[in-house]
ROKOLPA-656513 format. One line per 10 residues: for each residue x negated, y negated, z of C-alpha. Coordinates in Angstrom, 3 decimals. Last residue first. Layout:
BEGIN
X:Y:Z ~ ...
This chain:
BEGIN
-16.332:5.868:-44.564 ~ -14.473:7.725:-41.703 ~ -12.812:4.269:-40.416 ~ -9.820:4.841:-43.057 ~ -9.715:8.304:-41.947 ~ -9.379:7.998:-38.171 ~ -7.234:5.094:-38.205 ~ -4.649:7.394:-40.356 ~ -5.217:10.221:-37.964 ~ -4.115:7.664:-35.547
-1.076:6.401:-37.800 ~ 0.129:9.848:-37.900 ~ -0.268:11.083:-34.436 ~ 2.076:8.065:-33.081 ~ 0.898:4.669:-32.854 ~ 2.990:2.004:-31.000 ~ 2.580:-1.235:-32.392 ~ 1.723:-3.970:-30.434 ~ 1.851:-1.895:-27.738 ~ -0.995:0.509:-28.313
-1.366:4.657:-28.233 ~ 1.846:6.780:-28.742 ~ 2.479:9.841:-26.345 ~ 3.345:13.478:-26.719 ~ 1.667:14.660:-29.656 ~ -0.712:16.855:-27.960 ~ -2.150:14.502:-25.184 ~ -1.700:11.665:-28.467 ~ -6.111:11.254:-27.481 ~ -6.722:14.687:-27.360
-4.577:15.663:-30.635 ~ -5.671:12.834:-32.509 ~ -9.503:14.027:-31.288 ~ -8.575:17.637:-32.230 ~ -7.376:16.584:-35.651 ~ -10.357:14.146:-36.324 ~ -12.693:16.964:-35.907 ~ -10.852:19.271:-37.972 ~ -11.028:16.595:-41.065 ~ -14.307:16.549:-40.316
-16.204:13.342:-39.205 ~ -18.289:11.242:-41.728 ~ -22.236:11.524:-41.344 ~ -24.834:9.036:-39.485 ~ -22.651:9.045:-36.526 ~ -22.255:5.178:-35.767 ~ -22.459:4.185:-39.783 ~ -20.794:6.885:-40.858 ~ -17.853:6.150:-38.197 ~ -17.358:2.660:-39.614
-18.393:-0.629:-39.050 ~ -22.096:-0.049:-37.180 ~ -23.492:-2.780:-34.449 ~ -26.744:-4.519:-35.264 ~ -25.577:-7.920:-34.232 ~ -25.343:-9.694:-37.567 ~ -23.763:-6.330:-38.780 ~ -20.892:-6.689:-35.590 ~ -20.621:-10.476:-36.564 ~ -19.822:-9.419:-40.627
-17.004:-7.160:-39.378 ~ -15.528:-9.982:-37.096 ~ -15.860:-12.169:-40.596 ~ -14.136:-9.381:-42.267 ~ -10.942:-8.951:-40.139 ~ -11.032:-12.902:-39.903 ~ -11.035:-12.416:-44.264 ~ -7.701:-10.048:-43.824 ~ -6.069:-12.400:-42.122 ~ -6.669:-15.092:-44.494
-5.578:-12.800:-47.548 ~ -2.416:-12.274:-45.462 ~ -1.504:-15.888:-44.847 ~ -1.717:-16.483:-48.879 ~ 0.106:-19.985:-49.585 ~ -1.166:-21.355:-46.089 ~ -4.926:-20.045:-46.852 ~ -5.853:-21.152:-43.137 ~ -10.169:-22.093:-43.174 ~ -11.706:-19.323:-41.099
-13.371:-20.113:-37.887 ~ -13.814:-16.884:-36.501 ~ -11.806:-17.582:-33.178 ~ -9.506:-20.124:-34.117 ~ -8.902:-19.849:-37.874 ~ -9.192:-15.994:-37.471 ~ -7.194:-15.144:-34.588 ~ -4.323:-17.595:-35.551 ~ -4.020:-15.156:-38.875 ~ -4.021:-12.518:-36.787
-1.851:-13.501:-34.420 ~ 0.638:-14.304:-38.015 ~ 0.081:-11.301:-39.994 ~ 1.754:-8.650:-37.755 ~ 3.262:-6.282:-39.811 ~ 0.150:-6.409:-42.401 ~ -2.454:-6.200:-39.660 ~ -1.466:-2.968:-38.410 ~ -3.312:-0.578:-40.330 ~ -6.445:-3.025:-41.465
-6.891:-3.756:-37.781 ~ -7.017:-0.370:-36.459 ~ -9.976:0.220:-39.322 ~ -11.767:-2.775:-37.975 ~ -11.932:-2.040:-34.280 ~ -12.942:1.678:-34.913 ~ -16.773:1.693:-35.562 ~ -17.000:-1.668:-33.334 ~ -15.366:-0.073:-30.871 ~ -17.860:3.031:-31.363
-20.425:0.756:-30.538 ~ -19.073:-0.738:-27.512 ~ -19.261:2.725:-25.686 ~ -22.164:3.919:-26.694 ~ -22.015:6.992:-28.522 ~ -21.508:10.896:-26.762 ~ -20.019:12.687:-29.429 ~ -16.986:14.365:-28.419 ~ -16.030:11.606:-25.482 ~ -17.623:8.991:-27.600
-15.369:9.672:-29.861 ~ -12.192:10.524:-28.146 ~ -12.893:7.312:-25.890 ~ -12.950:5.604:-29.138 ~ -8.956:6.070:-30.043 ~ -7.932:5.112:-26.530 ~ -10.284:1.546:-26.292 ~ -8.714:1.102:-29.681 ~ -4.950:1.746:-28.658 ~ -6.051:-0.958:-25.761
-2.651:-2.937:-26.223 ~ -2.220:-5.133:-23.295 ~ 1.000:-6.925:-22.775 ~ 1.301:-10.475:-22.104 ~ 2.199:-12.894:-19.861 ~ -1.482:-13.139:-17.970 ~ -3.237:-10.485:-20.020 ~ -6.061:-13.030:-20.417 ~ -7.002:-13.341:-16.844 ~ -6.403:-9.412:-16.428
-9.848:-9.077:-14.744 ~ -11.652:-7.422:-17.958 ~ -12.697:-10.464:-20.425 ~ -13.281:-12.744:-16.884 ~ -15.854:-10.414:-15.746 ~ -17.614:-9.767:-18.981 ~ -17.340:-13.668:-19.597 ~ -19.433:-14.169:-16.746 ~ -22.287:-12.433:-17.700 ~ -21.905:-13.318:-21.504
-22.206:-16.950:-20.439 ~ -25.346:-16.481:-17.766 ~ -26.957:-14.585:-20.570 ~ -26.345:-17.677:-22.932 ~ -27.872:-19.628:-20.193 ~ -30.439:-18.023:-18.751 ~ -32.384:-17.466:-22.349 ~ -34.623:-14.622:-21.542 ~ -33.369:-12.619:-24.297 ~ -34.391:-15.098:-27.238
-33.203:-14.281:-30.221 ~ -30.545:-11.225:-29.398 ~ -29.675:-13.699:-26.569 ~ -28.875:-16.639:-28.884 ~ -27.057:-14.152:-31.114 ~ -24.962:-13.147:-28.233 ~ -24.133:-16.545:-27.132 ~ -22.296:-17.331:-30.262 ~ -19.564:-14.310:-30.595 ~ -19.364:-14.377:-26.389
-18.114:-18.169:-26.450 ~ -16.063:-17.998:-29.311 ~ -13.991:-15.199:-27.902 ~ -13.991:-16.484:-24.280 ~ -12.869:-19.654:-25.966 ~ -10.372:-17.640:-27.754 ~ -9.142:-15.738:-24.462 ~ -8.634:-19.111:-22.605 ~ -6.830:-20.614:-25.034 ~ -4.303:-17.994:-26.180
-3.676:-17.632:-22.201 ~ -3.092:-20.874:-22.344 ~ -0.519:-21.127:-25.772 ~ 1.914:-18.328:-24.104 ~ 4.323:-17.803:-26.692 ~ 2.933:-15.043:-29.016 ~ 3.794:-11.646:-27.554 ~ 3.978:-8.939:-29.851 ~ -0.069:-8.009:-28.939 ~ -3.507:-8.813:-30.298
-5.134:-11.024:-27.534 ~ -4.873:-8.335:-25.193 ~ -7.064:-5.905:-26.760 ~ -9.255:-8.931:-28.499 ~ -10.318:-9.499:-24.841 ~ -11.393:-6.092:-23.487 ~ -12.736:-6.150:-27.321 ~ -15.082:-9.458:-27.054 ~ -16.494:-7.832:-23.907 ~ -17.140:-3.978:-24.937
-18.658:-5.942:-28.241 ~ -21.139:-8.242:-25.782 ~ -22.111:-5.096:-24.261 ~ -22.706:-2.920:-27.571 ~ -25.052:-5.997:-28.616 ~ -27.060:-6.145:-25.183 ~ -27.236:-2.602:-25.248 ~ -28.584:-2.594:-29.010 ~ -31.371:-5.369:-27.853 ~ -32.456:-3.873:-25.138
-31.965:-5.337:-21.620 ~ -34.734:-6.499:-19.893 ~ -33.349:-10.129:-19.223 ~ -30.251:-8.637:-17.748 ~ -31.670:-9.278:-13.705 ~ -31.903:-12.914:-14.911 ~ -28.020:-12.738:-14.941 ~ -27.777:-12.821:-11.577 ~ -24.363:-11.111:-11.017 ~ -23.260:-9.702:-6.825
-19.921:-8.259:-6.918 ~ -18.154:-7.738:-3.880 ~ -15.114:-5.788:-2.492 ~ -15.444:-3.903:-5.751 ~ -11.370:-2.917:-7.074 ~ -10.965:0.780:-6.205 ~ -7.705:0.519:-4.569 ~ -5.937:-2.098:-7.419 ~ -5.443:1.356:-8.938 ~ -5.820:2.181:-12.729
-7.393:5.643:-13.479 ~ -8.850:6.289:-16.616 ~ -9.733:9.833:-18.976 ~ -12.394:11.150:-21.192 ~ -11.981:14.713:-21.834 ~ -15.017:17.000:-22.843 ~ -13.909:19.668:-25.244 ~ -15.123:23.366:-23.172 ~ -14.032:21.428:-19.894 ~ -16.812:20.574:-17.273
-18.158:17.323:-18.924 ~ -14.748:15.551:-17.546 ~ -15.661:12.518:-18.580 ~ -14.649:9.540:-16.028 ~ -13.057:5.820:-16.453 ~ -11.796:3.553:-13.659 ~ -9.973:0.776:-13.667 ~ -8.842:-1.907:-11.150 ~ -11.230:-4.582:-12.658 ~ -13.808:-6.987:-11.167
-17.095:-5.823:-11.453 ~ -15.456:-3.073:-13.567 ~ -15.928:-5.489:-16.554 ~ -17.350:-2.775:-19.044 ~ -19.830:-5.241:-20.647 ~ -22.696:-7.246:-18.235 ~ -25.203:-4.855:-17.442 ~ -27.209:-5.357:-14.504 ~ -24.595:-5.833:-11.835 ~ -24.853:-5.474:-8.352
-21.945:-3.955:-7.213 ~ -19.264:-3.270:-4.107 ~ -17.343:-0.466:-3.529 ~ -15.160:0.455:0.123 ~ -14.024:4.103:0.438 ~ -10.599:4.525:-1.150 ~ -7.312:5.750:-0.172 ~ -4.110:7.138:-2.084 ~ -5.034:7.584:-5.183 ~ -2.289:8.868:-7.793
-2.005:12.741:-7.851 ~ -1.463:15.326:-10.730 ~ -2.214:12.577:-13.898 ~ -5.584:14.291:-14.944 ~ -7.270:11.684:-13.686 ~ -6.281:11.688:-10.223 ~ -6.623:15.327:-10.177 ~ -10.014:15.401:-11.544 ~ -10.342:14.655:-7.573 ~ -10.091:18.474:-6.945
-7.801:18.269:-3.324 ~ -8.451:16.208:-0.232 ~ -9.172:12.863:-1.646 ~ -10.937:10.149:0.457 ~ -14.131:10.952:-0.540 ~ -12.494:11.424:-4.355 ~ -11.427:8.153:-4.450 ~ -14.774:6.402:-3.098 ~ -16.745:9.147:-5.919 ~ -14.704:8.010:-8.669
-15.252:4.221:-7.798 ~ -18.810:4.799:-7.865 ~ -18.656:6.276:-11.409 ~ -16.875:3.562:-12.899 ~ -19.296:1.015:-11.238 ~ -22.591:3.164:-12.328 ~ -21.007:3.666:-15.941 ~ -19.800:0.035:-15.834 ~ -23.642:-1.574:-15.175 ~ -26.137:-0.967:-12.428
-26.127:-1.060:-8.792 ~ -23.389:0.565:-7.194 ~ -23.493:0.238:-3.777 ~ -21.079:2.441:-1.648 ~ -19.546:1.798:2.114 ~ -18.810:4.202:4.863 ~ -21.220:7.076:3.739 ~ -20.962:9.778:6.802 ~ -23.839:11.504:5.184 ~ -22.562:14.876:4.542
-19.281:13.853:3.227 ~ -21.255:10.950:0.948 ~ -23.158:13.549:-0.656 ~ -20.255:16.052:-1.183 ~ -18.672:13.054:-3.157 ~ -21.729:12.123:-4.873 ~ -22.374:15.583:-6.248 ~ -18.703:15.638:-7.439 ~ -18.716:12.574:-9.235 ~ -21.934:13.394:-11.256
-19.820:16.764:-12.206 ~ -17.527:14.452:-13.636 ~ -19.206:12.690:-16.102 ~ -20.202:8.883:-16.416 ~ -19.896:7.828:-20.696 ~ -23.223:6.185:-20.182 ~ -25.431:8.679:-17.353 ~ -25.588:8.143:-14.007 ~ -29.229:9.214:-12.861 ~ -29.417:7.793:-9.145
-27.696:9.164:-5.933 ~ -29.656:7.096:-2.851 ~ -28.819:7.168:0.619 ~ -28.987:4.105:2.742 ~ -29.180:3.493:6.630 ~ -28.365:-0.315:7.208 ~ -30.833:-2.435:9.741 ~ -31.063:-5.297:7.822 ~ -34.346:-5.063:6.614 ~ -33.102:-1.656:4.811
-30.557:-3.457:3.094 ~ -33.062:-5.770:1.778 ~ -35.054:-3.586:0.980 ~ -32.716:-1.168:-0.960 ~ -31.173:-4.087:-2.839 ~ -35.101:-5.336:-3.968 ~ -36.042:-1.758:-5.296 ~ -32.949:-1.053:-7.164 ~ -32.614:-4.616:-8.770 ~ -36.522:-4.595:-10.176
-34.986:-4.975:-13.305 ~ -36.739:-2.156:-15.177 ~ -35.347:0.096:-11.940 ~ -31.561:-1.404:-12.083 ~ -31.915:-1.393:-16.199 ~ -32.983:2.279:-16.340 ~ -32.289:4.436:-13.316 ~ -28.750:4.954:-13.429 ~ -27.491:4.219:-9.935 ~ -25.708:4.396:-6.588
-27.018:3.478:-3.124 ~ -24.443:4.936:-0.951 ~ -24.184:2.924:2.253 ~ -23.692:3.708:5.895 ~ -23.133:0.519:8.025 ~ -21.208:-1.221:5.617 ~ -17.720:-2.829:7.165 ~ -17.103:-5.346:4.382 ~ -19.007:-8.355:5.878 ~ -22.235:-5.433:6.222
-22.260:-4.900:3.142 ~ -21.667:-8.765:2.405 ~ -24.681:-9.278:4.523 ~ -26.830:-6.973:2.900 ~ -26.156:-8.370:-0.388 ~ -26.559:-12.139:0.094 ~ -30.460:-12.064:-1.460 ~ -28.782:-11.027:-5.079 ~ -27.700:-14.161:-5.648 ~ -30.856:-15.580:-6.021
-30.375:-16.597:-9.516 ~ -26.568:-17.199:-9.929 ~ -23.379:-15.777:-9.054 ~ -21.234:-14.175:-6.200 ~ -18.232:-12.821:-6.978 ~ -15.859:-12.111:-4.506 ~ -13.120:-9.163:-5.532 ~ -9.733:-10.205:-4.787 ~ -8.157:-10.452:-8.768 ~ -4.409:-9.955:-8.745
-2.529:-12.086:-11.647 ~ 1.445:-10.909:-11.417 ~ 2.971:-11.172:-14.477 ~ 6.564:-11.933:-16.134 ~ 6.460:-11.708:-19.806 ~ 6.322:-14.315:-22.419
């Protein structure tokens, strides 16, 4: 078990009217000038936007709006927000909306209090320094940046768009307001790519070399179990409160570190798919799905026993005790068979419609390895081999 230290300050507040308590929490964290930032689709179809910005605007607080953040939030997006909030004086930023919008938020409050490019800070020249205040009302329960120190930006300016994070407990949301009625309008495949972000922020710490801390074990199978079975309910009926209310809450916990607590993340799949959806532009939580399986196959075999406890507790497999490896291999399979029952794809075909080149899958190894000089994972560390390996097996 490793030492830890378990950081998570940002107040959540939960439930149906939850969204009423914004302006004062602006205003509790020093709000007087706010950014309102935004997509446009689930914080308009929600009615979100158009509540937050009266409310505020009863309360006396001058707002600015920056809508249209995109999935996969670029750079350039940053950038107009930053010279935005210069010009207004912006003291405090809203994001309303789901991890793009929080991701993208965060970039602009580092990059207002940055004097030099703020690609910087993801391009590993300068660690942040300052940050002007986030909070968030969330409409798409997936990412976890509600209540995570990362931060994750495309740079949509370089001839091979690079998709890069920041980790600094700076940019952690002051505030994050969740009703989950406000995800009732969700679509179905964003509802199903959200619930796979979740189970993976989870599954990424679940699958390391540590195997001694029974808790955290506990906690992040529940969450497991919990998320796999509410997200059918929801894909049935999407206005049921309390399966939404269950994925809602589980994004959050999935991405605050609470299961990482004496362990070591791996996140070699999170690295693998930002390449894709970095050259491709997929949804997020889809192209885990694509990958998640593949990864699994390569490194199951040297580390049979997690996932062997991974699919008698989580998937529910029956233990084969004289063939530990075959019932590894069938909670590798039952995780595949949840992402069909959900409409998610299993392989790179089935997100792209076609398999990758063989050129393709060399620039995104050489991307993702930043030219062969760093492994991906901790569980195992995988150098450009094994990733070009991933690549291939999931190109089917």
């Amino acid at each position: 078990m490793k030492d830890f230290v378990y950081y998570t300050p940002t107040r959540v507040v939960f439930g149906k009217e939850s969204e009423e308590q914004v302006a004062t929490l602006v205003q509790q964290f020093g709000g007087s000038r706010v950014l309102v930032h935004y997509g446009g689709g689930s914080a308009r179809r929600s009615g979100l936007l158009d509540k937050a910005l009266a409310l505020l605007k009863r309360a006396g607080i001058h707002t600015v709006e920056l809508g249209g953040v995109v999935p996969n939030p670029v750079l350039s997006m940053v950038r107009r927000g930053i010279e935005l909030c210069r010009n207004e004086q912006v003291d405090f930023i809203l994001a309303i909306g789901g991890g793009s919008v929080i991701d993208s938020a965060k970039a602009i409050a580092y990059g207002v209090c940055y004097d030099g490019d703020v690609w910087d800070l993801w391009a590993g020249k300068a660690r942040p320094q300052a940050c002007v205040p986030v909070g968030c009302m969330l409409t798409i329960p997936a990412a976890g940046s509600e209540m995570s120190s990362s931060c994750v930006i495309t740079n949509d300016e370089t001839p091979h768009p690079l998709k890069r994070g920041v980790n600094s407990d700076l940019c952690r949301c002051k505030f994050a307001i969740m009703n989950p009625e406000r995800t009732f309008t969700l679509p179905p495949y964003q509802t199903a790519a959200g619930a796979t972000d979740i189970m993976m922020h989870t599954m990424e710490r679940y699958f390391c070399r540590f195997d001694d801390m029974p808790l955290t074990d506990a906690l992040a199978e529940g969450l497991l179990r919990t998320v796999r079975d509410s997200a059918i309910e929801v894909l049935r009926n999407p206005t049921d409160y309390r399966h939404r209310a269950q994925i809602m809450w589980a994004g959050s916990l999935a991405h605050n570190d609470l299961t990482e607590c004496g362990y070591e993340k791996d996140f070699a799949t999170h690295r693998l798919e930002h390449e894709l959806s970095a050259m491709f532009g997929v949804t997020h939580g889809a192209g885990l799905a694509a990958l998640w399986g593949s990864w699994a196959r390569y490194v199951m075999p040297r580390h049979v026993n997690r996932f062997v406890q991974f699919a008698v507790n989580v998937m529910g497999v029956t233990c084969d005790f004289a063939d530990l490896e075959r019932t590894a291999m069938l909670g590798i399979e039952a995780m595949e068979q949840w992402y069909r029952q959900i409409g998610m794809p299993t392989s790179i075909v089935e997100l792209l419609d076609r398999p990758v080149t063989d050129e393709e899958i060399a620039t995104m190894v050489q991307t993702a390895s930043r030219g062969g000089t760093i492994t991906l994972g901790s569980i195992e560390a995988l150098d450009t081999e094994a990733m070009t390996a991933i690549y291939h097996i999931a190109n089917h």
